[in-house]
PAZAPA-4460 file (N, C-alpha, C; in steps of 0.05 Angstrom, whole numbers, plus 32768, in hexadecimal, padded with zeros to 4 digits):
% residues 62
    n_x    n_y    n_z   ca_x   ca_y   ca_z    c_x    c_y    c_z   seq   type   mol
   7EE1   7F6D   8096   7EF6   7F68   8082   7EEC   7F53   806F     1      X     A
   7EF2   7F59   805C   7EF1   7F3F   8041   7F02   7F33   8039     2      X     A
   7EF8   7F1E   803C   7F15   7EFF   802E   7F14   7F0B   8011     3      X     A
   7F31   7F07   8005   7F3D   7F01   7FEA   7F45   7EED   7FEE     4      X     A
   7F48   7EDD   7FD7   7F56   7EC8   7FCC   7F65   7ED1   7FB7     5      X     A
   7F81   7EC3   7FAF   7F92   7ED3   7F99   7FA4   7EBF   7F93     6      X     A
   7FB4   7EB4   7F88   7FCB   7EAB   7F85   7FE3   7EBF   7F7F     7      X     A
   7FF7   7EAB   7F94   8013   7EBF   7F8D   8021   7EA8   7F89     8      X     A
   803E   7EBC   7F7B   804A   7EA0   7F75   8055   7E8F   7F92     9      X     A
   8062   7E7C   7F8B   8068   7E74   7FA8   8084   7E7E   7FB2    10      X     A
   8096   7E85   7FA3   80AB   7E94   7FA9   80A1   7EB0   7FBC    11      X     A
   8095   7EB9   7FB7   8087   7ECE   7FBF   807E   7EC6   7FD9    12      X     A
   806E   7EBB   7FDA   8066   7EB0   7FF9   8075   7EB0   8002    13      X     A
   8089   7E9D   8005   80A6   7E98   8011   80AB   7EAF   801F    14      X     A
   80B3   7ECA   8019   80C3   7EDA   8019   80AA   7EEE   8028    15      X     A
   8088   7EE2   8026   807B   7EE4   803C   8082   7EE1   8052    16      X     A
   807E   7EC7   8050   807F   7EB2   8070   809D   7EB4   807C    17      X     A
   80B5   7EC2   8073   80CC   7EC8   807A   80C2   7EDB   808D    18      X     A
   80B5   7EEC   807D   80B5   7F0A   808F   80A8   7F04   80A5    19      X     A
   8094   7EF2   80A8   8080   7EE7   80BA   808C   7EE1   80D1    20      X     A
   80A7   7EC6   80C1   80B1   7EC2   80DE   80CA   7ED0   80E8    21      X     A
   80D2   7EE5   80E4   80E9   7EFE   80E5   80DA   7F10   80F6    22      X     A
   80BF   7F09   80F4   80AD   7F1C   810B   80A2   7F32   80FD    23      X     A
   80AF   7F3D   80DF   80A2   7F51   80DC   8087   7F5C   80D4    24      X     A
   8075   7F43   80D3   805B   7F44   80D7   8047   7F2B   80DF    25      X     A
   8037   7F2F   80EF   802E   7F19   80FF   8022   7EFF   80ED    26      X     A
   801D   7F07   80D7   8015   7EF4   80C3   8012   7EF4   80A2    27      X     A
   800C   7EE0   8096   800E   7EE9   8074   7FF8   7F01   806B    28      X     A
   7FE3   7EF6   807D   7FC7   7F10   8074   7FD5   7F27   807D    29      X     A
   7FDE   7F32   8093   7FE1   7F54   809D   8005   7F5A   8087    30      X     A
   800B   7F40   807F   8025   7F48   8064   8017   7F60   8051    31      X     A
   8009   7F48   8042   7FFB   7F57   8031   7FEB   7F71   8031    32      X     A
   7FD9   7F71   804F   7FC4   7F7E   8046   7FDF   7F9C   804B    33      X     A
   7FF4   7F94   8057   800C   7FB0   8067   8018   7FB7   8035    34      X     A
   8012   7FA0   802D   8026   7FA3   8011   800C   7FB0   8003    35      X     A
   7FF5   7FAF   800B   7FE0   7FBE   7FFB   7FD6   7FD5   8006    36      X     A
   7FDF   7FDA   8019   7FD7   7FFB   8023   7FF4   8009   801A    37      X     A
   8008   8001   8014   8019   8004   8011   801A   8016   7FEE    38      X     A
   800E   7FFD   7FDE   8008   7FFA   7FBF   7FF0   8013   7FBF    39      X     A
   7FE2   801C   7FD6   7FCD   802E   7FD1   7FD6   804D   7FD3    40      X     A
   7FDE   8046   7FE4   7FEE   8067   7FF4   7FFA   8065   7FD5    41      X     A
   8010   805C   7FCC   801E   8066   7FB4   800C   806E   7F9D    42      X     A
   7FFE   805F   7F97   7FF1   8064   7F83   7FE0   8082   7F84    43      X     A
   7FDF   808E   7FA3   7FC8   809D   7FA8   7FE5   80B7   7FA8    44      X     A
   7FFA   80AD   7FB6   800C   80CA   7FB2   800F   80CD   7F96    45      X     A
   8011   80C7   7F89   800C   80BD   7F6B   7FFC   80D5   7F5B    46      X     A
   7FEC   80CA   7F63   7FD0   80DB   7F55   7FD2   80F5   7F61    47      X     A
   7FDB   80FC   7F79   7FD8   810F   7F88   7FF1   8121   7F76    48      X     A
   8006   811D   7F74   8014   8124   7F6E   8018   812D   7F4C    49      X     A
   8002   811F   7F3D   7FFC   8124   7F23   7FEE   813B   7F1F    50      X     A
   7FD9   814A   7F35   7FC6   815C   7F33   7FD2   8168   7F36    51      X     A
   7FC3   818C   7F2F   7FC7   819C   7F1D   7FCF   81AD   7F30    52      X     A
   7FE5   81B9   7F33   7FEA   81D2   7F4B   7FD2   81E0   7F4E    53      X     A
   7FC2   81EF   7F6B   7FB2   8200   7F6C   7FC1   820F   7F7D    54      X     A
   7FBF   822D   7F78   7FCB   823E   7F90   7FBE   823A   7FA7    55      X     A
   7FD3   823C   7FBE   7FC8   8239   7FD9   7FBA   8255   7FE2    56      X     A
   7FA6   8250   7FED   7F93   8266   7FF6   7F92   827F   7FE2    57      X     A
   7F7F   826B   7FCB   7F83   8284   7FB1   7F69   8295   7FC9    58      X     A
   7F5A   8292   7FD6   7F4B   82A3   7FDF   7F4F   82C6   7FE9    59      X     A
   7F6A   82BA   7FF7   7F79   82CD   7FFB   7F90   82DE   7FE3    60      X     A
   7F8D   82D8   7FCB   7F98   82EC   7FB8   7F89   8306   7FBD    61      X     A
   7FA0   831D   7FB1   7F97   833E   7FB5   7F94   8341   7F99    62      X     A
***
């Protein structure tokens, strides 16, 4: 794994370290890295969802 460094605001943190201690994640790093797989998947249904219809199993056209 690779360190980032970033600034957030600090309101934002907050509402980190809430969730942190509410349990819903063991710490500020697995927050984020859960808000950036999160930010990827969308972006990727995204794209997925922009491309171009292909017929399913044109192989099988008569």
């Amino acid at each position: 794994m690779e360190r980032v460094t970033l600034r957030i605001p600090k309101q934002q943190i907050e509402e980190v370290e809430q969730m942190v201690e509410t349990g819903e994640f063991p710490n500020r790093s697995e927050a984020i890295r859960s808000a950036v797989r999160d930010m990827l998947n969308e972006q990727a249904d995204k794209r997925e969802s922009t491309k171009p219809k292909t017929a399913e199993r044109s192989w099988a056209k008569v």
